[in-house]
C-alpha positions as CSV (number, residue, x, y, z in Angstrom):
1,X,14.9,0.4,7.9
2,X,11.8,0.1,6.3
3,X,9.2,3.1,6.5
4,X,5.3,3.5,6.5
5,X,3.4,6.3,6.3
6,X,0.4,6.2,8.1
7,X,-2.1,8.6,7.3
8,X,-5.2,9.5,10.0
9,X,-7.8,12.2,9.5
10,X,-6.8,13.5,13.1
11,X,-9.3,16.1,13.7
12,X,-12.3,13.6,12.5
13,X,-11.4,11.0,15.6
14,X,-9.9,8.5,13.2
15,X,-8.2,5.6,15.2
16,X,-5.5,3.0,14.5
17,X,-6.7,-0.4,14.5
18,X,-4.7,-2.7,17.3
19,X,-4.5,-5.1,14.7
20,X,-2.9,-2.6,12.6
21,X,-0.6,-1.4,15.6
22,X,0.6,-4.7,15.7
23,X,1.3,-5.8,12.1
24,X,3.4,-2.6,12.1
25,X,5.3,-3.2,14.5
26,X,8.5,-4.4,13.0
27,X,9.0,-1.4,11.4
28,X,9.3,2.4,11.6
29,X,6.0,4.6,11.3
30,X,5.7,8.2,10.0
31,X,1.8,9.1,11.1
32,X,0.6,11.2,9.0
33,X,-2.2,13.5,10.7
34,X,-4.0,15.2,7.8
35,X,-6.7,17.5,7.6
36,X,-8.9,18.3,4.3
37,X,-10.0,22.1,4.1
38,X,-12.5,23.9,2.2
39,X,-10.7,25.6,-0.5
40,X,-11.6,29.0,0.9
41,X,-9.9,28.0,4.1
42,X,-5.9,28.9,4.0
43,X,-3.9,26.1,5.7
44,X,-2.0,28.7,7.6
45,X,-5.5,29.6,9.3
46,X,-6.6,25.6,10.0
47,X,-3.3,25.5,11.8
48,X,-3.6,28.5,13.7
49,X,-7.5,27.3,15.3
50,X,-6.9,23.7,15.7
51,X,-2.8,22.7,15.9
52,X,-2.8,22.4,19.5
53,X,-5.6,19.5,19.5
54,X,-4.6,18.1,16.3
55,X,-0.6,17.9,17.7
56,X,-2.5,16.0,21.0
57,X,-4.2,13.4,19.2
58,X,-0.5,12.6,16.9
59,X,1.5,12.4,19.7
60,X,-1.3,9.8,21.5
61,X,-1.2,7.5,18.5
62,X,3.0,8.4,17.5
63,X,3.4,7.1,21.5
64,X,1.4,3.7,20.4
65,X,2.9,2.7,17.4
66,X,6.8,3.2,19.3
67,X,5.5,1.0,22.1
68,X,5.2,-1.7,19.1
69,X,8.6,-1.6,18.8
70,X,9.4,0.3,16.1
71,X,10.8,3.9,15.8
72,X,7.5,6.4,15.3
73,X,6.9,9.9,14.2
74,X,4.6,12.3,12.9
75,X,3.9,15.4,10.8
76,X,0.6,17.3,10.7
77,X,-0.1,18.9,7.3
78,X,-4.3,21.3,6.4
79,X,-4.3,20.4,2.3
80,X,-6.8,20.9,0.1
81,X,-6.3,17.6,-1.8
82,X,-5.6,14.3,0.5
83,X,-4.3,11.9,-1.8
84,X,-1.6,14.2,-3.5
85,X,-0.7,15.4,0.5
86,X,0.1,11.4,1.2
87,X,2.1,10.7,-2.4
88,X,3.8,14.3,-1.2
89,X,4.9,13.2,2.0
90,X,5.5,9.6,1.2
91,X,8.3,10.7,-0.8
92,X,9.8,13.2,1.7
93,X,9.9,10.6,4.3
94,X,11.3,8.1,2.2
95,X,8.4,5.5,3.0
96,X,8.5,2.1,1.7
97,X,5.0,2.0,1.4
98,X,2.1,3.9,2.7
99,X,-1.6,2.8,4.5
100,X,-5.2,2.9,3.9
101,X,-6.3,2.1,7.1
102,X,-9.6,-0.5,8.0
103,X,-10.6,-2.1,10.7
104,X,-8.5,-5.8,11.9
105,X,-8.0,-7.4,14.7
106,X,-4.9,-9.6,15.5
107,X,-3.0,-10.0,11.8
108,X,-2.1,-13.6,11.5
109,X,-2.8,-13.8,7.4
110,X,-1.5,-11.4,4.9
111,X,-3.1,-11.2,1.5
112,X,-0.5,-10.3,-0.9
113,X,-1.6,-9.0,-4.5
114,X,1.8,-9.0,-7.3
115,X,-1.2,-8.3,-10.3
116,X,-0.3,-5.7,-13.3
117,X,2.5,-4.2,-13.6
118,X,3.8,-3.5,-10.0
119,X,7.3,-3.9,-8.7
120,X,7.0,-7.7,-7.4
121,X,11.1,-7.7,-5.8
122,X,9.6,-4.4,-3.8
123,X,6.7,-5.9,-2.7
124,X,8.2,-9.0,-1.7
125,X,10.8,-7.5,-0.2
126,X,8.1,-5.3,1.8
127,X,6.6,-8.5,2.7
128,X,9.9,-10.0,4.2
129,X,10.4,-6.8,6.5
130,X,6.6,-6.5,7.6
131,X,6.5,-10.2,8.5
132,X,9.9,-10.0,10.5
133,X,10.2,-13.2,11.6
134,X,6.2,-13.9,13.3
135,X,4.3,-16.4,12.7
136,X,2.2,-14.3,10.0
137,X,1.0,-16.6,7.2
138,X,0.8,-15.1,3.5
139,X,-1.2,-16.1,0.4
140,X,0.3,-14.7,-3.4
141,X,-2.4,-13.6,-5.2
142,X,-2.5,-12.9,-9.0
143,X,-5.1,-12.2,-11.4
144,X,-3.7,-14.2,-14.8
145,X,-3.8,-12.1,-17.8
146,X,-4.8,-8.6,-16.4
147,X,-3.7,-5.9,-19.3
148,X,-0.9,-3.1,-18.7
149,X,-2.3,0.4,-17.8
150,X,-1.9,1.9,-21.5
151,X,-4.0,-0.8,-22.7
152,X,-6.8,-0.9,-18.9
153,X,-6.8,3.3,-20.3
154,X,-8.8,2.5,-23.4
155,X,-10.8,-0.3,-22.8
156,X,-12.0,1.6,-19.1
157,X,-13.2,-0.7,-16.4
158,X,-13.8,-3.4,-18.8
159,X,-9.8,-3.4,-19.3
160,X,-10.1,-5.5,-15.4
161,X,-11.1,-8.8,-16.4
162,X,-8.6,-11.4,-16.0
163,X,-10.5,-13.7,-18.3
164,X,-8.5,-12.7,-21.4
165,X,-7.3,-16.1,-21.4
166,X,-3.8,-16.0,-21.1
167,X,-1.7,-16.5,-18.0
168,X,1.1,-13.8,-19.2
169,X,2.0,-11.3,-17.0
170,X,2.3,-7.5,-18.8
171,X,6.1,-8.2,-18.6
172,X,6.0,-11.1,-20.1
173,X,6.4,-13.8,-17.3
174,X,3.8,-16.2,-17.3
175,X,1.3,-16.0,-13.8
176,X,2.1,-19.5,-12.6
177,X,5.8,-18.9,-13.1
178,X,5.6,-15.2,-11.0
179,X,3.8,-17.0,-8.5
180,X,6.1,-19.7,-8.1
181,X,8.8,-17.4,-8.1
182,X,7.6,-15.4,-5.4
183,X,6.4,-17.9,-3.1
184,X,9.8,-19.8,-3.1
185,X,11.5,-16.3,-2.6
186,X,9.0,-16.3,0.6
187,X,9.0,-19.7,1.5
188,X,13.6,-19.6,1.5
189,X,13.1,-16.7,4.5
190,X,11.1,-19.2,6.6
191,X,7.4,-17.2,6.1
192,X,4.3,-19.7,5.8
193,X,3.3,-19.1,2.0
194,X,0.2,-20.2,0.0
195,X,-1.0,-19.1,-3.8
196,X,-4.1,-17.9,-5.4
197,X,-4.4,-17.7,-9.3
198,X,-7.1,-16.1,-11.0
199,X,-7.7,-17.4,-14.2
200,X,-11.1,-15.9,-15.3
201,X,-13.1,-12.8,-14.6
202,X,-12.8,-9.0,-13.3
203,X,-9.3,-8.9,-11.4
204,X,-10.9,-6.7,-8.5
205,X,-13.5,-8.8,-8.0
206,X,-11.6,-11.9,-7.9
207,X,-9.2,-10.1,-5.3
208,X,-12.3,-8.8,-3.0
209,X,-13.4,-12.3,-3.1
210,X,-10.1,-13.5,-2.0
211,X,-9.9,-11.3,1.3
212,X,-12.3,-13.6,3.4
213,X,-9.4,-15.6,6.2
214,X,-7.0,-12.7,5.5
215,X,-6.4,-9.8,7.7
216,X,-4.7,-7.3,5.5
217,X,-4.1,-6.6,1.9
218,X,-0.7,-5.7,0.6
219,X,-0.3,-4.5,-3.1
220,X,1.5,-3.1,-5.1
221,X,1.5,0.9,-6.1
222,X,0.2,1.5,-9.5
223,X,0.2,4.3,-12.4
224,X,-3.3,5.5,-12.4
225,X,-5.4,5.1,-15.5
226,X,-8.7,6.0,-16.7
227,X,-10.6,3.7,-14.5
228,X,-9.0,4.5,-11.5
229,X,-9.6,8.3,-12.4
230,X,-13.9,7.3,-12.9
231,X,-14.1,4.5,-9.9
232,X,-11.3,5.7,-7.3
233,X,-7.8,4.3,-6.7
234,X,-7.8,0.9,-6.5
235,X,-6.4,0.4,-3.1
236,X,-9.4,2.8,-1.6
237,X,-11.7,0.6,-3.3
238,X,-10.1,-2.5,-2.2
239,X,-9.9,-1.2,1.2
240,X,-13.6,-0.1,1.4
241,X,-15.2,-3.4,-0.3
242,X,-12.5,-5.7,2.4
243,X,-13.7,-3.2,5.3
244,X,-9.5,-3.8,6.5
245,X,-6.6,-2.2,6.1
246,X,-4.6,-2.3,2.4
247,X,-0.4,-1.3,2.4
248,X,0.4,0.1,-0.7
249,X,3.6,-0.8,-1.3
250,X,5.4,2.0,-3.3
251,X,7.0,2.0,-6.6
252,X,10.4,3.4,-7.4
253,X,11.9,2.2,-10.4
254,X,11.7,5.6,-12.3
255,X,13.6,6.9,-8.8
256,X,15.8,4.0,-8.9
257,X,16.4,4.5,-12.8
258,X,17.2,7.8,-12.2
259,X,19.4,7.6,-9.5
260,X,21.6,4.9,-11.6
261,X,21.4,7.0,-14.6
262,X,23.3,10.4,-12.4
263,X,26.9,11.1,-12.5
264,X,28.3,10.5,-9.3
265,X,29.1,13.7,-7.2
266,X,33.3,12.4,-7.3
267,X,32.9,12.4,-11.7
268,X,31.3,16.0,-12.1
């Protein structure tokens, strides 16, 4: 079954959007209650002063994403460093992908970014188990000609533009061909699918200025460079200039390589 971590800042009144209750709804939910600390405050002493209310408000918001339909639970965790607390627990909860929650009403129009080097079968495949069968519409988007990270790490945020003038992918697809691709692969399990090509410009911008008739943005996890180190992770930023929610659809193809690559427990 396909997993989301959903991460709140419990303790500073954070809310679920109904929107977002909704989309999610067709599959399970790990909520993620988190709470950043001074670093002179030890975890173990957060936990002791504010558990109790902390556990309250999880439970409250765990009881409204099961009522959805899916199965929903929750861990609490006091860090000192957010992001690396989500990438932490995304892993030990096996979650497809995780959330940077915004603000939507009801979902009928996903925005679906397969740009740069991202794991386009996983996100798709994401896609297919998010939709579930509603009548949620989605629109492809890909910026043509974006560079690889190695490349984005040199050039800094300049390394964004799409306006390179090729339509090659980093792997070496061509954008019009991924895009096709990926919206028959959409279109053959009965979801409504539209494409957006970007052939010019900076790749953020052009996906910002895609968001408008869309309700939430799904995209693909990526390594972070240089720029996202200066300017923030991408998906915050896309989240904060779209004002909605962005799924971050994680990617496993180092775990996947590695778990191919291991001697099977019956040969050692």
């Amino acid at each position: 079954m396909t997993r989301v971590l959903v991460p709140i800042a419990v303790l500073d009144g954070e809310s679920v959007s109904p929107g977002l209750l909704s989309l999610l709804g067709a599959v399970d939910v790990t909520v993620l209650g988190y709470h950043v600390l001074p670093e002179q405050t030890p975890p173990d002493q957060a936990r002791l002063q504010f558990e109790e209310r902390a556990t309250a408000a999880l439970e409250d918001v765990t009881r409204e994403f099961g009522a959805e339909g899916g199965a929903a639970d929750h861990r609490l965790v006091f860090t000192h460093d957010r992001e690396q607390t989500v990438r932490r627990v995304a892993g030990e909860v096996d979650a497809d992908a995780f959330v940077v929650p915004g603000t939507t009403g009801d979902v009928d129009r996903l925005l679906v970014s397969l740009s740069g080097d991202v794991d386009v079968d996983r996100v798709l495949s994401f896609v297919e188990a998010l939709v579930g069968g509603r009548a949620i519409g989605v629109t492809l988007f890909l910026a043509a000609g974006e560079r690889p990270p190695a490349s984005d790490d040199a050039a800094g945020d300049a390394g964004a533009s799409a306006g390179s003038g090729t339509t090659e992918t980093p792997d070496g697809e061509t954008a019009e061909a991924r895009l096709a691709a990926a919206a028959d692969r959409l279109r053959e399990a009965g979801i409504d699918t539209e494409t957006t090509l970007a052939a010019a410009g900076s790749a953020f911008d052009a996906l910002v200025d895609a968001v408008p008739g869309h309700d939430a943005v799904v995209m693909g996890e990526r390594a972070p460079s240089l720029r996202s180190l200066v300017y923030g992770d991408e998906s915050e930023r896309v989240a904060a200039a779209s004002v909605g929610p962005v799924l971050v659809v994680r990617d496993r193809r180092e775990t996947d390589a590695g778990d191919a690559d291991a001697t099977p427990p019956g040969d050692e």
